[in-house]
Residue frames as qw, qx, qy, qz and C-alpha x, y, z in Angstrom:
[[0.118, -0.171, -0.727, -0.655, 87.35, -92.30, 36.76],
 [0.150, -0.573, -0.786, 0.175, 84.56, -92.16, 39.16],
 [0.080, 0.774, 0.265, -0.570, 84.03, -88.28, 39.24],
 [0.101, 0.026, 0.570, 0.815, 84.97, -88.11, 35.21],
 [0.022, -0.533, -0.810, -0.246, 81.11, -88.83, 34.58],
 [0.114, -0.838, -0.338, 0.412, 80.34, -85.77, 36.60],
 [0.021, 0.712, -0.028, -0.702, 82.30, -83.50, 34.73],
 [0.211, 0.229, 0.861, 0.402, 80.96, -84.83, 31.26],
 [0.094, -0.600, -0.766, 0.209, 77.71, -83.95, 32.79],
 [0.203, -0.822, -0.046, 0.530, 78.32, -80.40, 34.28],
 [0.204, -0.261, 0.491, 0.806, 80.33, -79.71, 30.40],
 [0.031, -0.472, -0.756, -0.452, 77.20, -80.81, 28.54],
 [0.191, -0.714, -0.633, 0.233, 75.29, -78.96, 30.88],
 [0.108, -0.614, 0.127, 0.772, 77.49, -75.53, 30.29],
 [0.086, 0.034, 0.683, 0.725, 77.43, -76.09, 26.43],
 [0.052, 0.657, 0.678, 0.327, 73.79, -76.27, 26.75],
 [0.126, -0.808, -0.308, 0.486, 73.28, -72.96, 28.74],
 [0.081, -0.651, 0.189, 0.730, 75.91, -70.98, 25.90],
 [0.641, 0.604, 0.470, -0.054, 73.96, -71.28, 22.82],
 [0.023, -0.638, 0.554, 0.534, 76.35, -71.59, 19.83],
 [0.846, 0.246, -0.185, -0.435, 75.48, -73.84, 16.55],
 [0.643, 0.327, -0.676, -0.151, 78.39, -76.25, 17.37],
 [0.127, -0.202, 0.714, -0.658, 78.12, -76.13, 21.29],
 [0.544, 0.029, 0.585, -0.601, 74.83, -76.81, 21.20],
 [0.866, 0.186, -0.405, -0.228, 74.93, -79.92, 18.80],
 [0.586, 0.186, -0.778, 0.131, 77.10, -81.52, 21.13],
 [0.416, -0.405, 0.416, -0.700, 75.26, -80.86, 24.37],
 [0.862, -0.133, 0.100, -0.479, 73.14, -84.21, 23.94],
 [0.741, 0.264, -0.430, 0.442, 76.54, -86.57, 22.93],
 [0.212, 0.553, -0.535, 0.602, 78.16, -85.06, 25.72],
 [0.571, -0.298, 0.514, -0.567, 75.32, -86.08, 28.50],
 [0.977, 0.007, -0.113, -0.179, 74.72, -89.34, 27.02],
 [0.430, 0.433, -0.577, 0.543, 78.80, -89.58, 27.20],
 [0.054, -0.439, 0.638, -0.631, 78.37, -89.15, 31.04],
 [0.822, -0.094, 0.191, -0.529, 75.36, -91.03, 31.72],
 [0.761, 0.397, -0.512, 0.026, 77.36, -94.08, 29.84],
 [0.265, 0.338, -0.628, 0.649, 80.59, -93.59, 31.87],
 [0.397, -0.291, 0.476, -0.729, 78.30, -93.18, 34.90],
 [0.911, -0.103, 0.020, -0.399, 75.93, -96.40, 34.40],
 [0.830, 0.254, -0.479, 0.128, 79.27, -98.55, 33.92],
 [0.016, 0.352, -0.572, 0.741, 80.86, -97.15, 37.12],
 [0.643, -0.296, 0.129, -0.695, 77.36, -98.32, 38.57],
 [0.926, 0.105, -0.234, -0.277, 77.32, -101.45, 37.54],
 [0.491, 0.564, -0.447, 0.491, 80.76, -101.89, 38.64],
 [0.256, -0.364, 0.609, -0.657, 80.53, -100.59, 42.16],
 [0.888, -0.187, 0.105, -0.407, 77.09, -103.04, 42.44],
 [0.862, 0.223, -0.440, 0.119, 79.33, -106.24, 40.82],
 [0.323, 0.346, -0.649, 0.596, 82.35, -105.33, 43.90],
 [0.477, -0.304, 0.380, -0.732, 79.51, -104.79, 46.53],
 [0.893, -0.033, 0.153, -0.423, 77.60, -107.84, 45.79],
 [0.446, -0.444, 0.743, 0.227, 80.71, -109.57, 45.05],
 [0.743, 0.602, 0.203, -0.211, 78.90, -110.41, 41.64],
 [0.466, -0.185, 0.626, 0.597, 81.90, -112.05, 39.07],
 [0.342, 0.694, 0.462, 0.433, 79.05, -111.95, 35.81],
 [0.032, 0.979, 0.165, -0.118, 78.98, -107.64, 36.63],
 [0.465, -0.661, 0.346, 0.476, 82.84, -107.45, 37.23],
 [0.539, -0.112, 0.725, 0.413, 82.95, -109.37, 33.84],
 [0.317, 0.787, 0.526, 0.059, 80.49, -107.27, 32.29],
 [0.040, -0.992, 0.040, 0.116, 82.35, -104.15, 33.17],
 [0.605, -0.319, 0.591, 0.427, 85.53, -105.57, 31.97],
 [0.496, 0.397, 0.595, 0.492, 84.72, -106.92, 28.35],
 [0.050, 0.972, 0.228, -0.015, 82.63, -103.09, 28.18],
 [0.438, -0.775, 0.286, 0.355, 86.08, -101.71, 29.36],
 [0.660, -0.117, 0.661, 0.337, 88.25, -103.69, 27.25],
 [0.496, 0.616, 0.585, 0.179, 85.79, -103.11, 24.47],
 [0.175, -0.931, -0.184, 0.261, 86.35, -99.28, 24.94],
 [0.477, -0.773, 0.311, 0.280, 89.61, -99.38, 24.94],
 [0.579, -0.004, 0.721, 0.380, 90.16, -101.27, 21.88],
 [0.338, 0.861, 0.355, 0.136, 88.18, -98.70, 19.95],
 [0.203, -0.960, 0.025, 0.191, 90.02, -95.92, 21.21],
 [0.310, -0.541, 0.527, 0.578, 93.38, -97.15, 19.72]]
């Protein structure tokens, strides 16, 4: 999941370059989509580095939360 956020990124980034009316409504959903995925992955790596339980538990419930939408 750590190099998903990149290609989020790099898709939003192609959609914006091929100018189409439904490609390029979802260019800005698609980078905020990776920037997301990328700031939780951040927060994450900082919470394991700094041994930090409140981040681990942040990026959990956030997870969790995610995941519970999705079904």
């Amino acid at each position: 999941m750590d190099k998903f956020y990149h290609h989020v990124i790099v898709f939003g980034m192609w959609m914006s370059n091929h100018h189409n009316g439904c490609r390029k409504s979802l260019t800005v959903p698609m980078i905020g989509l990776g920037a997301f995925i990328f700031f939780i992955s951040v927060i994450g790596f900082i919470g394991a580095l700094k041994r930090s339980s409140i981040l681990l538990w942040i990026v959990s419930l956030i997870t969790r939360f995610l995941l519970n939408m999705a079904t």
